[in-house]
C-alpha positions as CSV (number, residue, x, y, z in Angstrom):
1,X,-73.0,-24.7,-1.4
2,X,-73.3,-27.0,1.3
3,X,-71.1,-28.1,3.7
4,X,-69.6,-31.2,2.2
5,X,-68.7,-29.5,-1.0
6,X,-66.8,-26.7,1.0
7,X,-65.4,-29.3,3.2
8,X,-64.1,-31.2,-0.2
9,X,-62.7,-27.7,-2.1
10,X,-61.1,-27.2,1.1
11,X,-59.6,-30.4,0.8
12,X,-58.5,-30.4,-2.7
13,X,-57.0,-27.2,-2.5
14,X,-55.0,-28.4,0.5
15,X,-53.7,-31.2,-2.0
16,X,-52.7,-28.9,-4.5
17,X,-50.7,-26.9,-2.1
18,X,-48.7,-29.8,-0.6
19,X,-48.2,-30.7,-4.1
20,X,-46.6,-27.2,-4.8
21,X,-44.8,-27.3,-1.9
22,X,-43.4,-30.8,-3.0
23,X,-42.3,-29.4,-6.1
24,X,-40.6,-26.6,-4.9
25,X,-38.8,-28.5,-2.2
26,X,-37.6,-31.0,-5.1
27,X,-36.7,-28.2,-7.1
28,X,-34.9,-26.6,-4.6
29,X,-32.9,-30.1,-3.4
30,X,-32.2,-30.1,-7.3
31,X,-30.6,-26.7,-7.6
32,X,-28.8,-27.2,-4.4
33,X,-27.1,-30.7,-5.6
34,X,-26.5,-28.5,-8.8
35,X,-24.7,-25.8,-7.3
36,X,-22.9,-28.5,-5.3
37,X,-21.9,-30.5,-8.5
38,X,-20.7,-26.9,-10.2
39,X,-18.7,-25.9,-6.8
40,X,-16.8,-29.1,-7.0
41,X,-16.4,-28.8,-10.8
42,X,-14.6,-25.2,-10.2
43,X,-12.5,-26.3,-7.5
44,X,-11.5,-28.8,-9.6
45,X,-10.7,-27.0,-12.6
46,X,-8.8,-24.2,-10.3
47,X,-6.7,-26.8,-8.3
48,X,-5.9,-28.1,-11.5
49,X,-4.8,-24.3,-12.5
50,X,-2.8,-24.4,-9.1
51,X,-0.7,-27.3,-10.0
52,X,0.0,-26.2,-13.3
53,X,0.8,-22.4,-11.6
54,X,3.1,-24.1,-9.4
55,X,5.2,-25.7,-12.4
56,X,5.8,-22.6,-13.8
57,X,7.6,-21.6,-10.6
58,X,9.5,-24.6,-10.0
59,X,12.4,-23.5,-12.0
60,X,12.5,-20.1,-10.6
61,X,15.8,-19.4,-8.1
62,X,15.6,-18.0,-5.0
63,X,18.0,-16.7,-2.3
64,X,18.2,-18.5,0.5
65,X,19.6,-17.1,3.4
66,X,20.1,-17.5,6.8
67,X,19.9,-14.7,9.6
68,X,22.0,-15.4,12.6
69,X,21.0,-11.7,14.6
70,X,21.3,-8.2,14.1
71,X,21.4,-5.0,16.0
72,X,21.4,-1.1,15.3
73,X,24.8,0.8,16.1
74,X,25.7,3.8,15.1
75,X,28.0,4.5,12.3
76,X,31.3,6.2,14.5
77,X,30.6,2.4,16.3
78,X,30.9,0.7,12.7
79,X,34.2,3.1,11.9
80,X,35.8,1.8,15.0
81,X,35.4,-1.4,13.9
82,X,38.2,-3.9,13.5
83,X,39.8,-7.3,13.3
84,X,38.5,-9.2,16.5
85,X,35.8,-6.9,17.4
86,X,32.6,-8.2,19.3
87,X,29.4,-6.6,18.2
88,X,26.5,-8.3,20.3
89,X,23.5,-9.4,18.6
90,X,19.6,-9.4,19.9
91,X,19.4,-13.0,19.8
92,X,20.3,-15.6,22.2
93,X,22.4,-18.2,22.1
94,X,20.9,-21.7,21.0
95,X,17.6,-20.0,19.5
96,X,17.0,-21.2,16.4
97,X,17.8,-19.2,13.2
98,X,15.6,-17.4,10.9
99,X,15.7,-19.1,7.4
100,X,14.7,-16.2,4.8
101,X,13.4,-16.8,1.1
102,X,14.2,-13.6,-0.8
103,X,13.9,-11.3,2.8
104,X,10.8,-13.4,3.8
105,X,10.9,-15.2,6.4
106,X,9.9,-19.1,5.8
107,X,11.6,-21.3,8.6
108,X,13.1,-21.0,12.0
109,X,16.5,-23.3,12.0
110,X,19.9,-24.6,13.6
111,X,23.1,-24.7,12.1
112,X,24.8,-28.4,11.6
113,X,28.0,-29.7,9.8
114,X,27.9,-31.1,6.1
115,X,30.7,-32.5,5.8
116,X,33.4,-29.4,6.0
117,X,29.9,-26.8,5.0
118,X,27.8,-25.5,7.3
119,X,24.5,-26.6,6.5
120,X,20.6,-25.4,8.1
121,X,18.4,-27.6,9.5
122,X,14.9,-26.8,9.7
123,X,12.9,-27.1,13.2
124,X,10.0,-25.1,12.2
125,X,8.5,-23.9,8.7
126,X,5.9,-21.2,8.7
127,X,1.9,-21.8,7.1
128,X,2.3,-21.2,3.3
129,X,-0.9,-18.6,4.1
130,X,0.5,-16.7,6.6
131,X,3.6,-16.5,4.4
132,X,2.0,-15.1,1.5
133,X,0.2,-12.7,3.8
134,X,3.3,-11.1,4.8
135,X,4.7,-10.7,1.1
């Protein structure tokens, strides 16, 4: 073999290489925008799921309730108990209210008139996540 024919192998095989490399590059660009195309497919198909979840529980009833303070006292403290008693509570006056759904804590609030009801109002509602993550 002489030179020049090395030189051309050498050559053609360097062709054939980039040409592999081109086709796994495009194969791998066409799997990626596949796997894109599926992701978005699923997420669609499971907020879709999530919507429908969600109507199922809209008829559900929950208690709302609204926790003004507590404190720990012991029970000959809770005998002696009686009309115009004072118990203090650990919260201070003017901080806002903890709005519970079913004993969970969803909402920080104050308390305002509705016409002769007390009503809440809500100043702060907690991340749906980190409210699931306290269940």
């Amino acid at each position: 073999m002489n030179a020049e024919t090395v030189k051309q192998e050498n050559q053609e095989d360097l062709a054939k290489k980039e040409g592999q490399e081109e086709a796994v590059e495009k194969n791998t660009t066409e799997a990626t925008a596949q796997e894109k195309s599926d992701s978005k497919q699923k997420e669609a198909e499971q907020g879709s799921a999530a919507v429908s979840n969600l109507r199922v529980l809209e008829n559900i009833e929950v208690k709302l309730t609204v926790e003004v303070g507590n404190t720990e006292i012991k029970i000959k403290d809770l005998l002696r108990l009686n009309e115009g008693s004072v118990v203090e509570l650990e919260r201070l006056a003017g901080e806002p209210l903890d709005i519970l759904a079913n004993g969970t804590k969803i909402a920080k609030g104050e308390v305002v008139m509705v016409g002769e009801k007390f009503g809440i109002r809500f100043t702060e509602v907690a991340d749906p996540e980190e409210m699931v993550q306290n269940l």
